[in-house]
C-alpha positions as CSV (number, residue, x, y, z in Angstrom):
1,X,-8.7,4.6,-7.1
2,X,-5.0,3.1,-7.0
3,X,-4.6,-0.5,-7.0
4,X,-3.4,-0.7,-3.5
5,X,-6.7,1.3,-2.5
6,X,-8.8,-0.9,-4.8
7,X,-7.2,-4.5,-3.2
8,X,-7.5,-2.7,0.2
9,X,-11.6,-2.0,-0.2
10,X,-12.0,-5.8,-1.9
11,X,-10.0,-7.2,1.2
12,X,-12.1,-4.9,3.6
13,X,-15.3,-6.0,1.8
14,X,-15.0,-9.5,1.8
15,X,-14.7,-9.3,5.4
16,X,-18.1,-7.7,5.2
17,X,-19.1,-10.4,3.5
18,X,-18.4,-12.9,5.7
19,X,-15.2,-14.3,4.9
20,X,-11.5,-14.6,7.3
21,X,-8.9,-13.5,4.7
22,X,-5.9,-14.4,5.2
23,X,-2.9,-12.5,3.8
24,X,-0.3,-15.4,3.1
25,X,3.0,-15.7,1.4
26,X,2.0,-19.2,-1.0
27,X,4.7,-18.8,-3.2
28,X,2.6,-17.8,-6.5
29,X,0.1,-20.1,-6.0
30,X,-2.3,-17.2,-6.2
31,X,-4.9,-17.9,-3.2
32,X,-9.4,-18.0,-3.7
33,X,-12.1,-18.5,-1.6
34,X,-12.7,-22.0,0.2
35,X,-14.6,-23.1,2.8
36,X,-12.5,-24.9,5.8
37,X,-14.8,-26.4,8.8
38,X,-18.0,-24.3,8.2
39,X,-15.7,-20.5,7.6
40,X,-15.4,-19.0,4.3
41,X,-11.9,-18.1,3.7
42,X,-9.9,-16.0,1.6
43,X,-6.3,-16.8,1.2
44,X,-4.6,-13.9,-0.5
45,X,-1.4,-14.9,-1.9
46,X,1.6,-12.1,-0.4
47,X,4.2,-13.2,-2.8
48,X,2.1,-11.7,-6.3
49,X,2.1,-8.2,-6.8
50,X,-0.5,-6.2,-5.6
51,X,-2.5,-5.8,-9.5
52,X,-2.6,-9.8,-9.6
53,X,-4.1,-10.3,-5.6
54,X,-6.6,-7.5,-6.6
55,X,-7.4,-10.1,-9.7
56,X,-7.5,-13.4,-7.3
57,X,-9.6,-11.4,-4.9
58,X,-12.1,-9.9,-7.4
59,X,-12.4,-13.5,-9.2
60,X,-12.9,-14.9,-5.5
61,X,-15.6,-12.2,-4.9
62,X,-17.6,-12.8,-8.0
63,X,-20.9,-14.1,-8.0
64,X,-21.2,-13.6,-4.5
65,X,-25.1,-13.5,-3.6
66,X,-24.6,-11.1,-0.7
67,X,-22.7,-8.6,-3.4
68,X,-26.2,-7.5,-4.3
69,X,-27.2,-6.9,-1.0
70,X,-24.5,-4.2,-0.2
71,X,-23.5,-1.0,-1.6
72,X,-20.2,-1.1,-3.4
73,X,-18.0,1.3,-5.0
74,X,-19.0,1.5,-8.5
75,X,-15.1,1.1,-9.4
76,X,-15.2,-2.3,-7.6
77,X,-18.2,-3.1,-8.8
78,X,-16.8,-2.6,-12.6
79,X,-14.0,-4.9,-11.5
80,X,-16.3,-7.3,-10.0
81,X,-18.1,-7.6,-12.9
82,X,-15.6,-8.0,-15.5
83,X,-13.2,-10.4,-13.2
């Protein structure tokens, strides 16, 4: 899977996961996962090529209880893993 694919499907699944991502420009500050008045978000920084967003949003995604709950791509899941 390309990386545009691969940022595409993480994007896609946090969505599933319960998060609003938001797609940003934050001048290289890189984005995460926050919580703002009860909503998970995801800011996803625009201004970082697409390989380092996929990294933020991976890292962001780690850990995430409800990742065990889902099927996911087992080429995600390796990048979920290692981020």
């Amino acid at each position: 899977m390309r990386t545009l694919e691969l940022l595409d499907y993480l994007i896609e699944l946090a969505r599933r996961l319960g998060y609003e991502v938001r797609e940003e420009w934050l001048d290289g500050a890189g984005g995460g996962a926050c919580e703002l008045k009860g909503t998970r978000v995801l800011f996803v920084d625009q201004s970082l090529p697409p390989s380092e967003r996929l990294e933020h949003v991976a890292r962001s995604l780690r850990g995430s209880p409800s990742l065990e709950t889902i099927y996911v791509l087992p080429e995600a899941r390796s990048l979920l893993d290692a981020a």
